[in-house]
C-alpha positions as CSV (number, residue, x, y, z in Angstrom):
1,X,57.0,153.0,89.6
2,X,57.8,153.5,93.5
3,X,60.6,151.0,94.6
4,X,59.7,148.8,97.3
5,X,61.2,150.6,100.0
6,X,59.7,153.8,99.3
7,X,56.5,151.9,98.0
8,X,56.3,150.4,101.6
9,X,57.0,153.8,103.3
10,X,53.9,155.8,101.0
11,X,51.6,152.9,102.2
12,X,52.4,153.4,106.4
13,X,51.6,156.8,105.4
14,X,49.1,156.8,103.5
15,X,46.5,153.7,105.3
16,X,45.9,155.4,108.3
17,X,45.0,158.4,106.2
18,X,42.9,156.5,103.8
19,X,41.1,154.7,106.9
20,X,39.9,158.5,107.9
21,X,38.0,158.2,104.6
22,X,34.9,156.8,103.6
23,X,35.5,153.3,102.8
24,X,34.3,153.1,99.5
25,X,36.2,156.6,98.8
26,X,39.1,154.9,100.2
27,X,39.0,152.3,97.8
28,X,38.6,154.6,94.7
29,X,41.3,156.3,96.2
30,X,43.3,152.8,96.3
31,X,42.7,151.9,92.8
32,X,43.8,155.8,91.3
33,X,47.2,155.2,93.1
34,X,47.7,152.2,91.6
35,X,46.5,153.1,88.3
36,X,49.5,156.1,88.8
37,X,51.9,153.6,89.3
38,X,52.1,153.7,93.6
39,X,52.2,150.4,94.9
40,X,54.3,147.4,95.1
41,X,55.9,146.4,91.7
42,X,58.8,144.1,92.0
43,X,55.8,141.1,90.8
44,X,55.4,137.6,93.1
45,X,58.0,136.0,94.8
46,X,58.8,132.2,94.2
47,X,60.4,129.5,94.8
48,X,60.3,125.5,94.7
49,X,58.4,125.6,97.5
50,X,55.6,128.1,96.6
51,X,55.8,128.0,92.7
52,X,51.8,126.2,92.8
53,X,50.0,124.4,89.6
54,X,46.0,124.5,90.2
55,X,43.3,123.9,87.4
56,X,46.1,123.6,84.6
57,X,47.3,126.9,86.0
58,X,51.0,127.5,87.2
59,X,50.8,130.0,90.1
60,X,54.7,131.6,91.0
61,X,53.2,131.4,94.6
62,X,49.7,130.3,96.1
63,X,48.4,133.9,97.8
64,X,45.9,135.3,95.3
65,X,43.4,138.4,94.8
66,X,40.2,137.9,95.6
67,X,37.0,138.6,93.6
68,X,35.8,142.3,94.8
69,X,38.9,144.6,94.9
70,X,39.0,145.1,91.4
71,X,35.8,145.4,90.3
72,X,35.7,146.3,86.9
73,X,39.5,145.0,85.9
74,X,40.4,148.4,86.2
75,X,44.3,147.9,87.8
76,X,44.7,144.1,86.6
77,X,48.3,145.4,85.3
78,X,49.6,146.9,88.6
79,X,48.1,144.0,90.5
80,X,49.9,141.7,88.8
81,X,53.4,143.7,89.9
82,X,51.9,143.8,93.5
83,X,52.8,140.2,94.6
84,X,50.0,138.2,94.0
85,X,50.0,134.8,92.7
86,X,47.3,135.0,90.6
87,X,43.8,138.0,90.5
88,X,40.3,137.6,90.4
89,X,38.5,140.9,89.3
90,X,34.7,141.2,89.1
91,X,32.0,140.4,89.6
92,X,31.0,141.0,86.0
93,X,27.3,141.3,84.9
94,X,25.9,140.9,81.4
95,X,24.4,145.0,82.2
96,X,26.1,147.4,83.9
97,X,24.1,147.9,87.4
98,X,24.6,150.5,90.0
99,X,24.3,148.2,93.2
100,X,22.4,149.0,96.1
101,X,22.3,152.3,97.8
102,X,25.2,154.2,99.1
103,X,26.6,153.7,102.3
104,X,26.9,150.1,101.6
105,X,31.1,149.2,102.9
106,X,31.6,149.8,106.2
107,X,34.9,149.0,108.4
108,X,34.8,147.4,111.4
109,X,38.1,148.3,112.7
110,X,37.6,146.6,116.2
111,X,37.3,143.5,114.7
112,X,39.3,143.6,111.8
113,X,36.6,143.3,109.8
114,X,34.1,144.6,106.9
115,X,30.5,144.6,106.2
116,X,29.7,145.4,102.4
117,X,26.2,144.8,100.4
118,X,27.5,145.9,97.1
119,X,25.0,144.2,95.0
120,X,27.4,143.5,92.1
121,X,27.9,147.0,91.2
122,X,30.2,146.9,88.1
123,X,30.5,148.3,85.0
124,X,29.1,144.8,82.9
125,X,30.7,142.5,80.9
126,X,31.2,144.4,77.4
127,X,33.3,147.1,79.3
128,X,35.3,144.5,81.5
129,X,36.6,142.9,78.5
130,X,37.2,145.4,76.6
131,X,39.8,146.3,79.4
132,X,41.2,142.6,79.9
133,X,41.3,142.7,76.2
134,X,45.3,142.9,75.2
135,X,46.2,143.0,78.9
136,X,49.5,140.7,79.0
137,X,48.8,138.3,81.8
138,X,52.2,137.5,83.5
139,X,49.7,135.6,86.0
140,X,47.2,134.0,85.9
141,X,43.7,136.2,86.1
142,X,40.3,135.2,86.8
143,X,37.0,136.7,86.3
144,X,33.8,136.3,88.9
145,X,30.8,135.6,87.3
146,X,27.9,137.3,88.7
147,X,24.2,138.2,87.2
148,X,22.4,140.9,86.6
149,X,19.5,141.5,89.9
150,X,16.5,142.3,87.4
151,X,17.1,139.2,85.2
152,X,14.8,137.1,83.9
153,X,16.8,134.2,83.9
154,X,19.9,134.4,86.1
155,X,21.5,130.9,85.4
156,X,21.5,132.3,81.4
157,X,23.1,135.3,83.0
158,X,26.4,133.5,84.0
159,X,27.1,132.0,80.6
160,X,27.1,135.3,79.0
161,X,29.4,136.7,81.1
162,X,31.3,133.4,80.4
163,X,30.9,133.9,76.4
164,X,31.5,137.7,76.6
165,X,35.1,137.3,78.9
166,X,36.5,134.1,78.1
167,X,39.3,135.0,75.5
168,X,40.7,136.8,77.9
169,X,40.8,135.5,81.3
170,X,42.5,131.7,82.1
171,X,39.3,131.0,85.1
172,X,36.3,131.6,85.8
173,X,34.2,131.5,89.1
174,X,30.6,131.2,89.5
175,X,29.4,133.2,91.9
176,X,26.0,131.6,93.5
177,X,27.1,132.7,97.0
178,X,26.9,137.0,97.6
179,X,24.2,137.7,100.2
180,X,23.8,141.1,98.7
181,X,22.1,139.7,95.9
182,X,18.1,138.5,96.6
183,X,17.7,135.0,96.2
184,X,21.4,134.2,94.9
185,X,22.2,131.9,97.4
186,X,18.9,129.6,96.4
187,X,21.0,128.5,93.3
188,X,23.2,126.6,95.9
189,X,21.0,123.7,95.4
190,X,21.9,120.7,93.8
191,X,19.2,121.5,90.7
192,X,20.0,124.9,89.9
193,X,23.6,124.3,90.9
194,X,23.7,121.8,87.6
195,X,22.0,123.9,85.3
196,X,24.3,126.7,85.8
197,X,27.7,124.5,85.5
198,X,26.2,123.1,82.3
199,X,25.0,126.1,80.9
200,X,28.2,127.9,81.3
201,X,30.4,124.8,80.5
202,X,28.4,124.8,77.3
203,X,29.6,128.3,76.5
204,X,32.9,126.8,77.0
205,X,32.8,124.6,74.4
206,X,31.0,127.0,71.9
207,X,33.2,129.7,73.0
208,X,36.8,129.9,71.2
209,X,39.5,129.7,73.6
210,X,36.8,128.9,75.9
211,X,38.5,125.1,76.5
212,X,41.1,126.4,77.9
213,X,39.4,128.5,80.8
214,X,39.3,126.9,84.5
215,X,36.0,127.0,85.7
216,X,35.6,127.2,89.7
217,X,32.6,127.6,92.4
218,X,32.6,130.1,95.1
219,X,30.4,128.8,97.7
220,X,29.3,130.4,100.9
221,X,30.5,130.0,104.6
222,X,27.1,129.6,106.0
223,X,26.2,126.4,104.6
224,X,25.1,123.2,106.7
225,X,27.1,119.7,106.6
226,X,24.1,118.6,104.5
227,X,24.3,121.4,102.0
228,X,28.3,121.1,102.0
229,X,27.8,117.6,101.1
230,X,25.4,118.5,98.5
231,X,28.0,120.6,96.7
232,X,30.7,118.4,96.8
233,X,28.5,115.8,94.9
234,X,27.4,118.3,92.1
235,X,31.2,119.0,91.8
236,X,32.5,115.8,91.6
237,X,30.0,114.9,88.9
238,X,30.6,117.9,86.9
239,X,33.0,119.9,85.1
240,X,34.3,122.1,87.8
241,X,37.8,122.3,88.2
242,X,38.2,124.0,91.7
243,X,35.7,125.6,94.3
244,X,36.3,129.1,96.3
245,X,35.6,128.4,99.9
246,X,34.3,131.2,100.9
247,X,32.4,134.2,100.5
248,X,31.1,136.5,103.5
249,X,29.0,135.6,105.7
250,X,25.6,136.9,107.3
251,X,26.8,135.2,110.8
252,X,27.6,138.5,113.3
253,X,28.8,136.5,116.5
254,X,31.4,138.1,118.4
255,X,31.7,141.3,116.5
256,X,32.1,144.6,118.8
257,X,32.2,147.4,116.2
258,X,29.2,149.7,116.1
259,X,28.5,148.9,112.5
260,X,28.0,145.1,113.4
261,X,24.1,145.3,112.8
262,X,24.7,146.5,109.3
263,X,23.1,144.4,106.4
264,X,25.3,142.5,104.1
265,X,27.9,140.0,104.0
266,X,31.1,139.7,107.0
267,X,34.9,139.7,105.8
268,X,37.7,139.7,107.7
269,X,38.8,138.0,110.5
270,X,35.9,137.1,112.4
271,X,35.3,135.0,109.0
272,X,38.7,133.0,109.3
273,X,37.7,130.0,111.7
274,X,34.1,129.6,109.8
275,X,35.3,129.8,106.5
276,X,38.3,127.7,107.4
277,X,36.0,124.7,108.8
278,X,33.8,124.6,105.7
279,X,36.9,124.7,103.8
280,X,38.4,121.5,105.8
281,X,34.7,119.5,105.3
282,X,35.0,119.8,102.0
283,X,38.3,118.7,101.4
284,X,36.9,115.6,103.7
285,X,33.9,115.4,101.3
286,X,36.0,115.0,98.2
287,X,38.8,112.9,99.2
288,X,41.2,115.9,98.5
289,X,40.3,115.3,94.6
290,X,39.3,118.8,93.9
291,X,41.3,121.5,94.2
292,X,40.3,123.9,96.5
293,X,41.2,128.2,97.2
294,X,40.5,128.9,100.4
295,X,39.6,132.7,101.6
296,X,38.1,134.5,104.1
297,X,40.0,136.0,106.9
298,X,43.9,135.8,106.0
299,X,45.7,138.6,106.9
300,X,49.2,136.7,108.0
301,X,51.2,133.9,106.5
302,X,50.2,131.7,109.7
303,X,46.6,132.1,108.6
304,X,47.3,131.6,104.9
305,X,49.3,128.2,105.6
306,X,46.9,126.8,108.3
307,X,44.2,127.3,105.2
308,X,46.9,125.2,102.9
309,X,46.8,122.9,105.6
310,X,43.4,122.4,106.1
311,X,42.8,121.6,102.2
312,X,44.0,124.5,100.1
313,X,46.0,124.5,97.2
314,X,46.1,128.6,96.8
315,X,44.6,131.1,99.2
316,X,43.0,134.5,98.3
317,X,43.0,137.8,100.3
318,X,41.2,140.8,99.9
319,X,40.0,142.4,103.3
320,X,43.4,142.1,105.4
321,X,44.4,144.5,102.9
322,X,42.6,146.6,103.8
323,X,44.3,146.9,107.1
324,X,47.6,145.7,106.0
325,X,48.2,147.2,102.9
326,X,49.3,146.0,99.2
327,X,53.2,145.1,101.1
328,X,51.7,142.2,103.1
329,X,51.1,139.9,100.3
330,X,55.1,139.3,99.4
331,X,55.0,139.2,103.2
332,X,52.6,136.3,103.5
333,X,54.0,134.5,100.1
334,X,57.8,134.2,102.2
335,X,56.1,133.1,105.1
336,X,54.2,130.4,104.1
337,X,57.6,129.3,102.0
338,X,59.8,129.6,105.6
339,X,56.7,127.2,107.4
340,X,56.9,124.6,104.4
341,X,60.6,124.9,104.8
342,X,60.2,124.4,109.0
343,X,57.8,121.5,108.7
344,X,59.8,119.5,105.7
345,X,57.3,120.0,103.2
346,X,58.9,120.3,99.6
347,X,55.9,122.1,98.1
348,X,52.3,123.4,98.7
349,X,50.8,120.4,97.5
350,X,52.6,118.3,100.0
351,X,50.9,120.5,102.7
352,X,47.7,120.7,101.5
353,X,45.2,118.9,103.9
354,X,47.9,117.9,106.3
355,X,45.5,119.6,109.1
356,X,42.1,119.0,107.9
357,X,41.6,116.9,110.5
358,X,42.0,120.1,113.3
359,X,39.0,121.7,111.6
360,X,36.6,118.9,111.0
C-alpha cells in the first residue's frame, strides 16, 4: 500500500489523466487501482468530536460513501482504509442486469457536476454477497437496495435483496428514488412506500442476523412540501431507522456544460442547495427524531458541516470525488472536526439541525 504522501501525489497525477477518459472507463480504471492497493490507506480519522453513533451504528467520523461508486462491493476493503466513516455499495438486484445503453455517465466539468442513467447495472445479489461474505468490516457498510427493471413485482424485489445480503452488511437502504429506473419514483407514495418497509422489515425478522441490520430510505430531491411531508409520516410510523436525503435530480437549472440536456439523474454541486433544503424540511417534519444522512453536492468540509447543520447526523459523498479525488475525504472529516471545535460544539450531534432554520 502507497503511503499517504505518495498516495496523494499518484492521485494529482493521475485525475487529470483519468478525466481525459471516458467516464465510465475512468471509474473501472478507479476501482483496479484500488483493488492494486493505490489509494489512501491510513483508515478514518476521529476524534471526540466526529466519532458519530447513527441507527445503533458507531461511525469513527460522519463523511460516508455513497451508494453508486462501488457497485458491485468490488473494493469494500480498500474503501474502508480510504477515510470514510462508513460505505454504501450497490445498488444490488435480485438478477444481474446490464443497465441502459452505453454512453450513460457523463461529466459536466463546468459545473462540477455529473449526469448518469445507469439503470442499476450490477452484478445481482448472489454475486454481491458472495463478495461481502467474510469481508471484515472495520466500518460500518451498507448495501442499496434496488430492483430488477423487468420484475413482476418490484416491492418483492427489495426484500430479496434484503434476505440474500443481510448477514453481511450492518444497513440497508431502499432505494425508491433513481430516475434511471421507469416508474421507481411512483413507489414514493405513502401506499407503496408501506408495503415495501413491511415487506423488507419482514425479511428482517425471518432473516438471521437480519435484527441487527439498519434499515434507511433514500428519497429523492425533487419532491414537493406535500410529498416530503408524506414521507416523513410513513417514516415515523414505521420501522425505518434513518432516511438518505438525496438522490439526483432531473432539475437542469443553471447548468452550462454541453452535456446538460443529457437524460438521467444530476450530481454534484448544482445538487447541494436543492438537496440541502429537502434535507432541512424534513428534519422540520420530524421534530429532529429521525436520523437523517444528507448527500448530494459535498465536495468541502464547509458543505459537509452546513448539511450537519441543517439536520444531518452523517453526510455521504460520491461525485466530489470525482473531482477531488479519494484524499479529500480525511480532508473534509478534519474540517468539519476544526468547525465543531470553532463554534463550541462538543460533537456532531450537538450540531445537527443547528441551521435548519437557513434552509427552510
Amino acid at each position: 500500500m502507497s503511503s499517504p504522501r505518495t498516495s496523494e501525489m499518484l492521485e494529482k497525477l493521475g485525475l487529470p489523466l483519468l478525466r481525459r477518459l471516458d467516464p465510465e472507463r475512468a471509474h473501472g480504471l478507479a476501482l483496479m487501482a484500488l483493488k492494486a492497493g493505490v489509494g489512501p490507506s491510513d483508515g478514518p480519522f476521529t476524534s471526540a468530536r466526529v466519532a458519530t453513533r447513527i441507527a445503533g451504528m458507531d461511525l469513527p467520523n460522519p463523511i460516508g460513501l455513497a451508494a453508486g461508486f462501488d457497485k458491485n462491493a468490488e473494493v469494500a476493503g480498500p474503501l474502508q482504509r480510504a477515510g470514510f466513516g462508513f460505505i454504501e455499495v450497490g445498488a444490488a438486484t435480485p438478477r444481474p442486469q446490464p443497465g441502459n445503453a452505453k454512453p450513460r455517465l457523463f461529466r459536466l466539468t463546468e459545473d462540477q457536476a455529473a449526469i448518469n442513467r445507469f439503470g442499476f447495472n450490477n452484478d445481482g445479489a448472489d454475486a454481491i454477497a458472495a463478495r461481502l461474505n467474510g469481508l471484515q468490516r472495520d466500518i460500518p457498510i451498507g448495501l442499496n437496495l434496488g430492483a430488477n427493471k423487468d420484475s413482476a413485482d418490484r416491492v418483492a424485489d427489495f426484500a430479496h435483496v434484503f434476505r440474500t445480503c443481510a448477514p453481511h452488511i450492518d444497513f440497508a437502504t431502499i432505494n425508491v428514488s433513481s430516475p434511471n429506473t421507469e416508474k421507481l419514483r411512483d413507489l414514493q407514495g405513502k401506499a407503496a412506500l408501506r408495503q415495501i418497509i413491511a415487506q423488507v422489515d419482514a425479511a428482517r425478522t425471518d432473516t438471521p442476523a437480519g435484527s441487527t441490520v439498519a434499515l434507511f430510505l433514500k428519497i429523492a430531491p425533487d419532491l414537493s412540501e406535500a410529498e416530503l411531508a408524506d414521507i416523513a409520516e410513513v417514516a415515523l410510523d414505521s420501522p425505518l431507522q434513518g432516511i438518505i436525503a438525496t438522490n439526483t435530480t432531473l432539475d437542469r437549472n443553471g447548468l452550462h456544460s454541453r452535456h446538460a440536456g443529457e437524460a438521467g439523474g444530476l450530481s454534484g454541486q448544482p445538487l447541494f442547495e436543492k438537496s440541502t433544503r429537502a434535507l432541512a424540511r424534513l428534519y422540520r417534519l420530524t421534530d429532529g427524531t429521525l436520523p437523517l444522512i444528507g448527500v448530494g453536492g459535498v465536495a468541502s468540509a464547509e458543505q459537509a458541516y452546513a448539511k450537519i447543520r441543517a439536520g444531518a447526523c452523517a453526510v455521504q459523498l460520491y461525485t466530489g470525488l470525482v473531482y477531488g479525488g479519494l484524499s479529500m475525504v480525511t480532508k473534509i472529516a478534519k474540517g468539519v472536526d476544526a468547525r465543531l471545535q470553532r463554534d463550541g460544539f462538543a460533537n456532531v450531534a450537538a450540531a445537527t439541525g443547528t441551521g435548519a432554520d437557513e434552509w427552510t
